[in-house]
One Martini backbone bead per residue (centre of mass of N, CA, C, O) as a GRO file, in nm:
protein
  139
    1UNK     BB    1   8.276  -1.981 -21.183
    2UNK     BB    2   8.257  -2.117 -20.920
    3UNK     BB    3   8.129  -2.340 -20.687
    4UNK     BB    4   7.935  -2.425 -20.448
    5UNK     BB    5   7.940  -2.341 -20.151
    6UNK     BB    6   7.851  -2.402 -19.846
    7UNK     BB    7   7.943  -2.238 -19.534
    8UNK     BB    8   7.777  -2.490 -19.339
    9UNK     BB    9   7.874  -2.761 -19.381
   10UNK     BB   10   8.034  -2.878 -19.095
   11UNK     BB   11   7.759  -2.842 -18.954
   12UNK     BB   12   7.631  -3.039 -19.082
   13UNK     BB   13   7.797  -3.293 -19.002
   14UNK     BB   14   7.759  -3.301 -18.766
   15UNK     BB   15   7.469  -3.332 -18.756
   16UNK     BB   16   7.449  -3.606 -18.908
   17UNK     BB   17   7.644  -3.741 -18.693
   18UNK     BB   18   7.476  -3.645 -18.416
   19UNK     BB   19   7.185  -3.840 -18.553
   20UNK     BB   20   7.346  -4.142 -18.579
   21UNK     BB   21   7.411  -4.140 -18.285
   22UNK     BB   22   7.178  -4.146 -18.168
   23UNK     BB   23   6.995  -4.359 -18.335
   24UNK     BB   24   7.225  -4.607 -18.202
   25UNK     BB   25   7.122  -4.556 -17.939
   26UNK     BB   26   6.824  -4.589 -17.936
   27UNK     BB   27   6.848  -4.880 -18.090
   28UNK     BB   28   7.000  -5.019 -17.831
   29UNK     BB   29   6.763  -4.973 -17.653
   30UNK     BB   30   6.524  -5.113 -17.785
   31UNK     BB   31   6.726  -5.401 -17.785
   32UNK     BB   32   6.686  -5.419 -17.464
   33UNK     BB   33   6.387  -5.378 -17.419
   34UNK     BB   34   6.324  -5.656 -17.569
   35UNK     BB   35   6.515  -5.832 -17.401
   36UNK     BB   36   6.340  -5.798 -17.174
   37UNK     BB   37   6.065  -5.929 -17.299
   38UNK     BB   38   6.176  -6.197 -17.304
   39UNK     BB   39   6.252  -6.244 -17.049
   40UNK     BB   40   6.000  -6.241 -16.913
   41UNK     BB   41   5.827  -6.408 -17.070
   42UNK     BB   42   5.997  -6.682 -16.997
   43UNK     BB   43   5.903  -6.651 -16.710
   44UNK     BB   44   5.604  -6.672 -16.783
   45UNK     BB   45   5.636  -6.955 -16.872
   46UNK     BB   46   5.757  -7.118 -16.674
   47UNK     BB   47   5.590  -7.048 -16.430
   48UNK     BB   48   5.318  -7.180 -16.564
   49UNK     BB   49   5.446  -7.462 -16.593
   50UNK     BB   50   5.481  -7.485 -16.295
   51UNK     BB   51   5.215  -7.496 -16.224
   52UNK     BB   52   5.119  -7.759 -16.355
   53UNK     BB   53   5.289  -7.901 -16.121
   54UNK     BB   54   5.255  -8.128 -15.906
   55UNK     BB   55   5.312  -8.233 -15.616
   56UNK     BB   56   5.344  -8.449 -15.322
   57UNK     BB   57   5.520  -8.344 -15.147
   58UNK     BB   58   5.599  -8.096 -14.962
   59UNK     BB   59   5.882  -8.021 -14.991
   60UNK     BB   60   5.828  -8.001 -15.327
   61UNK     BB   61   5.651  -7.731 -15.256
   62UNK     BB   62   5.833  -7.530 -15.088
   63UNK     BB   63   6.035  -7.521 -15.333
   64UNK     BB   64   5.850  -7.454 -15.558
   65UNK     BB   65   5.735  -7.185 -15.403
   66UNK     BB   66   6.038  -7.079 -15.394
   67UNK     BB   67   6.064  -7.035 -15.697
   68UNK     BB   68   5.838  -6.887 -15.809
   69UNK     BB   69   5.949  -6.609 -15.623
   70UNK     BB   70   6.182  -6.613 -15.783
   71UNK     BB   71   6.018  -6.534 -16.033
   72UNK     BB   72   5.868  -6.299 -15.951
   73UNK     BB   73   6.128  -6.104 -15.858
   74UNK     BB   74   6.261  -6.127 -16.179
   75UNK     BB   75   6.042  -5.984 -16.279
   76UNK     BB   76   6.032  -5.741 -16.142
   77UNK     BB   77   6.320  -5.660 -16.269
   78UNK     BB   78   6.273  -5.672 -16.534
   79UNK     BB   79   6.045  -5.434 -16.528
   80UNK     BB   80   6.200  -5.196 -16.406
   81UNK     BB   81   6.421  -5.185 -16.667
   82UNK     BB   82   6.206  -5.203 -16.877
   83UNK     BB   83   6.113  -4.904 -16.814
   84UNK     BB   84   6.384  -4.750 -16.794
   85UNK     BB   85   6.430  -4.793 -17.090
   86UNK     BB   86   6.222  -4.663 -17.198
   87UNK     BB   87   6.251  -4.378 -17.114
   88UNK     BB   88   6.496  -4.342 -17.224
   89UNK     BB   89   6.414  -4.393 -17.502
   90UNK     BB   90   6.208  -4.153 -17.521
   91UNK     BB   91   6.410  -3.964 -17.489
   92UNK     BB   92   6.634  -4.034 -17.744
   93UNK     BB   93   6.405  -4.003 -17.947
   94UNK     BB   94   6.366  -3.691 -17.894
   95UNK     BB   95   6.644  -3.626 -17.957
   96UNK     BB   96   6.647  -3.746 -18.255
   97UNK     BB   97   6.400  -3.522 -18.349
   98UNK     BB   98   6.606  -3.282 -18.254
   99UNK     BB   99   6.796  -3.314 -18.510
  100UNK     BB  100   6.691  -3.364 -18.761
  101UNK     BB  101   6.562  -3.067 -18.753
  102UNK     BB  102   6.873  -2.933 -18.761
  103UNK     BB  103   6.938  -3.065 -19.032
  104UNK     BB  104   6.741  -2.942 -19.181
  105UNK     BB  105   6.742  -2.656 -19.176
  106UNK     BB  106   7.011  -2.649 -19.342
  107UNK     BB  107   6.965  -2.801 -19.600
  108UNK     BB  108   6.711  -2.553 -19.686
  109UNK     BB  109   6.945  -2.350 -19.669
  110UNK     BB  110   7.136  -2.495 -19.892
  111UNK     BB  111   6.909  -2.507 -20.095
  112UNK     BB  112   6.883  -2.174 -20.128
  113UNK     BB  113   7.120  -2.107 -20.164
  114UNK     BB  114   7.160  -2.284 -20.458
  115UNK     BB  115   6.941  -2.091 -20.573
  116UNK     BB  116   7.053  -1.829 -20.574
  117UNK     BB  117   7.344  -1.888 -20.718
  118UNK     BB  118   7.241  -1.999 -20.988
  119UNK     BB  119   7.087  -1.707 -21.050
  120UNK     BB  120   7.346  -1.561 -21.053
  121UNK     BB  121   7.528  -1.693 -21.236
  122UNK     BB  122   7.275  -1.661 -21.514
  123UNK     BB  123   7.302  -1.356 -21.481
  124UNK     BB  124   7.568  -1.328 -21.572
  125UNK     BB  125   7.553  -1.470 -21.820
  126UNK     BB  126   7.359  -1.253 -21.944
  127UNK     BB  127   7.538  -1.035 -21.955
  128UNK     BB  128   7.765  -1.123 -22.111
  129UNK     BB  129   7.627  -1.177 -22.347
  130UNK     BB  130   7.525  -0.945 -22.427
  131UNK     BB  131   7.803  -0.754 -22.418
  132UNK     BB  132   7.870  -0.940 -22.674
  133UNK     BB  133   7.637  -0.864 -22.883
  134UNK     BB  134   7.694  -0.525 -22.855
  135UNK     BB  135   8.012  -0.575 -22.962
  136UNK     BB  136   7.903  -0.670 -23.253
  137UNK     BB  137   7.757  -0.414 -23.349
  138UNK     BB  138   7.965  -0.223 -23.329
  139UNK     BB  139   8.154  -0.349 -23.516
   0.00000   0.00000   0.00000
């Protein structure tokens, strides 16, 4: 008797290759995620330390004042954006978790079939048996 073969192993494979595309699309976007957090982070230390120096000319307070602003407006677009991946993010999870989800049904299915075929095997093997006990007696 042949070896079990999947019938839809290649739908298998499929479905493994596009939930690890996927895995690898969420984690660059979680890694884009980071990397605007981080650089918020590193904004909103510097705006910190520039708050606490303090100028002594107008001149050098009207600078600092419009670096400041300028540094909020960065800070407001770096939120934005990690907003807005944040979102894909959460989009790509879901992405994710329904794949995962398409390829288990596959595996459970395959799991079933290959124990189906092994009690198949099993069974003819046990007709051969007997059937050549049966022609011992006879003979």
């Amino acid at each position: 008797m042949k070896n079990f073969k999947f019938s839809l192993e290649s739908i298998l494979e499929y479905r493994k290759q596009n939930e690890q595309k996927i895995r690898q699309q969420y984690l660059l976007l979680r890694s884009e995620v980071q990397g605007k957090e981080s650089d918020i982070r590193k904004l909103l230390k510097e705006k910190g330390s520039l708050m606490n120096v303090t100028e002594q000319t107008i001149g050098r307070m009207q600078i600092q004042r419009r670096y400041l602003l300028g540094l909020d407006q960065r800070v407001t677009l770096l939120k934005n954006a990690e907003l807005e991946l944040k979102t894909k993010s959460e989009v790509k999870m879901n992405e994710l978790v329904k794949a995962q989800r398409e390829r288990k049904v596959l595996e459970k299915l395959e799991e079933k079939q290959e124990e189906e075929y092994l009690q198949l095997v099993k069974r003819q093997e046990q007709i051969q048996l007997d059937e050549m006990a049966n022609r011992k007696k006879i003979i």
